[in-house]
N, C-alpha and C positions, 0 to 999 in steps of 0.2 A: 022506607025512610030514605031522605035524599042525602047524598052523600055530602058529608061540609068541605070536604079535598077537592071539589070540585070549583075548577078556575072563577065560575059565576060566583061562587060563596067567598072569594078568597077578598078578604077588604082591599088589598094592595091593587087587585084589577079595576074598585069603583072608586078611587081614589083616597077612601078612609084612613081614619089615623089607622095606624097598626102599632104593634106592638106588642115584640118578642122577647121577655128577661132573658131568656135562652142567648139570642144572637143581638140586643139593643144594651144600651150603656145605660147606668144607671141614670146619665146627665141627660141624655134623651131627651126628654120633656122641657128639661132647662133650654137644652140650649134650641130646641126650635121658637122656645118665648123667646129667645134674645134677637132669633133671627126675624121673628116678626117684628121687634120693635127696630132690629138695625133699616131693617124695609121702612116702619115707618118713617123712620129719622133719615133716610137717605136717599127712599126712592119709590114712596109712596103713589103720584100720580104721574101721569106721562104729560107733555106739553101737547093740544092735538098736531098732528101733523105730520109731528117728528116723535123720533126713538128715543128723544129727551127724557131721562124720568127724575120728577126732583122729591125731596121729602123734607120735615120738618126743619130740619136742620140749613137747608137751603132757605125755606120761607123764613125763618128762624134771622137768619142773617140778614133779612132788609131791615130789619129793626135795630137803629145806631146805637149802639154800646150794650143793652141789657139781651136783645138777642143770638148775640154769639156766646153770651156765658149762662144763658139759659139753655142751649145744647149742651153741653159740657156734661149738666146733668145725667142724661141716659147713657153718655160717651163712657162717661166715670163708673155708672152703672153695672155695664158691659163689661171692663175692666177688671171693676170689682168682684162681680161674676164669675168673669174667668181663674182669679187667682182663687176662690173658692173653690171650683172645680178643681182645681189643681195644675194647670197652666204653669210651662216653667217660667225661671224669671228672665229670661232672652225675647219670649211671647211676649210677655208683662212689658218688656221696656219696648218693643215692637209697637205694642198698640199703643204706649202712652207714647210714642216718635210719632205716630199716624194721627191722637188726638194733641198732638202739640203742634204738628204742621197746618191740619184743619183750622184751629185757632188762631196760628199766628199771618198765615196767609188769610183767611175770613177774615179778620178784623181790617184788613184793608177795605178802604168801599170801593166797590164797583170790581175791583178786581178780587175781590176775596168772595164776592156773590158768584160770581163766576166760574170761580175755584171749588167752590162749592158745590156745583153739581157734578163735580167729574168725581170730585177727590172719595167719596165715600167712604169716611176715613169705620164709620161704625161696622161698614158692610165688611171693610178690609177686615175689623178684629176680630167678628164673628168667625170668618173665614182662617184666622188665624188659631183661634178656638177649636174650629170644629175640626181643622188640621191635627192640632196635638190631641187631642180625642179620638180622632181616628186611630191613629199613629199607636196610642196607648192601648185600644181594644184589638189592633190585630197582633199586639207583642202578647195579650190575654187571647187572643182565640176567640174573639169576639168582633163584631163589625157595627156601625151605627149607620144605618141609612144614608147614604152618601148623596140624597136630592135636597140640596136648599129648600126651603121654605121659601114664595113669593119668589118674585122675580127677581133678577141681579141686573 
């Protein structure tokens, strides 16, 4: 019988989800959903050519007045999320600075489209997330996979 310890059997070498209770956070799951939706909200497709990548939230923003507060939506989301997980509240005012700046610069035209593809204010809170998660599970003797989901 073939051995399962062996590198070929190991899901982590063929890319597969994996997943350790032993060494993963219980939030695991959560928060790589969040990071696929900060992807889609901020850097979903590339522009060809260039290393551009924009996402909803960008396309979101050509649309005068209803779509920059229809981003808000997932922004809120994400937030929301975090303070469930348990995000302290210095994180919490963090991300809601990064979706108050997205918004108040995006609501300009033209210069707030613009602003928009850099700022990725959703990617930033994810990041700010899975910081204090990290941060928590090595004070516990524990680690959470430290590869983003999708591209940054």
């Amino acid at each position: 019988m073939p051995s399962t310890s062996s590198p070929a059997n190991d899901p982590r070498a063929t890319g597969a989800a994996y997943y350790d209770p032993a060494t993963h956070s219980p939030h695991h799951a959560k928060l790589e959903r969040l990071e696929k939706l900060a992807g889609t909200m901020d850097s979903f497709m590339r522009i060809p050519g260039t290393g551009i990548r924009l996402g909803l939230d960008s396309l979101l923003g050509l649309i005068p007045g209803v779509g920059d507060a229809a981003a808000l939506g997932p922004a809120g989301y994400i937030v929301y999320s975090a303070h469930q997980m348990g995000a302290p509240k210095s994180a919490l005012a963090k991300m809601t600075v990064n979706i108050g700046i997205d918004a108040l610069i995006g609501s300009i035209p033209l210069i707030g489209d613009i602003f928009d593809v850099g700022w990725k204010a959703n990617r930033r809170n994810v990041a700010l997330l899975r910081k204090h998660l990290e941060e928590a599970e090595r004070k516990e003797g524990r680690v959470i996979d430290a590869t983003p989901v999708g591209r940054v």
